[in-house]
C-alpha positions, 0 to 999 in steps of 0.5 A: 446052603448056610445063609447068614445076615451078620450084621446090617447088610453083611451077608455069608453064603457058605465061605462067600462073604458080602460086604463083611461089617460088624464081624464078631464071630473069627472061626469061619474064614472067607474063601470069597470077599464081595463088595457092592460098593466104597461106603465105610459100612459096605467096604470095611478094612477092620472087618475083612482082615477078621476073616481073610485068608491068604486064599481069599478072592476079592470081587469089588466095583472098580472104585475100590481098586486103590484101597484093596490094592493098598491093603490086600496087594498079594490076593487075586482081585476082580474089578466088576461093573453092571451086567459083567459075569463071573465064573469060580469053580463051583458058582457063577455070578452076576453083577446088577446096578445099585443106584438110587432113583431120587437120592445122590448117595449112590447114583448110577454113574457111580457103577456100584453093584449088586450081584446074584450067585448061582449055587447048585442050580439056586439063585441068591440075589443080593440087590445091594444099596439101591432103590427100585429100579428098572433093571429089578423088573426081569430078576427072578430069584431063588433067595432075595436079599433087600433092603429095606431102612430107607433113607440110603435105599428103598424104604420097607414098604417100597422093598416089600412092593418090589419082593411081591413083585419078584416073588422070590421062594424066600425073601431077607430083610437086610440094611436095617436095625444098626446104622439105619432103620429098626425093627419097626421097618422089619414089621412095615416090610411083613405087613406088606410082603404077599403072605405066599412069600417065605421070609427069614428073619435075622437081624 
């Protein structure tokens, strides 16, 4: 599988995109669109348009109804909340909160997400912008995308806590090092992450 982390939280399994930001390469186009939730860094108009086709499949919370209905209005759409499940032709998917515990950027009633692929018998999870959270206690993963710049979401140590706790085969730093958060949190996150965990750098 090709993984890739283009910028901030935007992530790319193969033709599935979640939540495309900072796009600069325009050659691969996205046969899925995820989004976690409506923030302008998550939910980025200019940045889908760079990769949209007229195949393209969006899957987004509910809140994002009006702007994908307003700007994309001939593509097919899913409208997700926590705990929902998906089935496409050659992947499923699970949708998980996002909140924040002690912060109100992304609180619980929200029904903002995260979601977790499964893709030829491995899991990718894409925790989204959240803190730990009591639902993070059952994830068992293959690949764990999390993040770890703190203010909006957990911070790096709190995210490495929580990845040796889940002990994924491979761990992804991701929500650092643009809009918020540098390599020095990538550095904190390695120093406390179990030294058994595999991890890919790429931001």
């Amino acid at each position: 599988m090709m993984i890739n982390v283009n910028n901030h939280s935007s992530i790319q399994i193969n033709d599935i995109f979640i939540d495309p930001y900072g796009i600069t390469e325009t050659n691969k186009k996205a046969k899925y669109i995820f989004i976690t939730h409506t923030h302008y860094d998550h939910l980025s108009l200019e940045d889908i348009k760079k990769i949209i086709s007229k195949e393209t499949i969006f899957v987004a919370p509910k809140d994002a109804q009006k702007t994908l209905e307003e700007n994309f209005p001939n593509h097919e759409k899913f409208y997700v909340e926590p705990n929902q499940e998906l089935k496409f032709d050659n992947f499923e998917v699970k949708v998980i909160p996002a909140y924040n515990i002690n912060k109100n950027f992304h609180k619980k009633e929200f029904g903002w997400v995260g979601y977790v692929f499964k893709i030829d018998s491995i899991t990718y999870t894409i925790l989204g912008d959240t803190d730990e959270i009591p639902e993070h206690e059952t994830l068992k993963t293959n690949v764990l995308f999390v993040p770890i710049g703190g203010t909006y979401t957990m911070n790096a140590e709190e995210a490495a806590i929580l990845v040796n706790k889940i002990k994924p085969d491979l761990a992804v730093p991701v929500h650092y090092n643009a809009i918020v958060g540098s390599k020095e949190d990538e550095e904190i996150f390695l120093e406390n992450l179990d030294k058994n965990i595999k991890y890919q750098i790429f931001l």
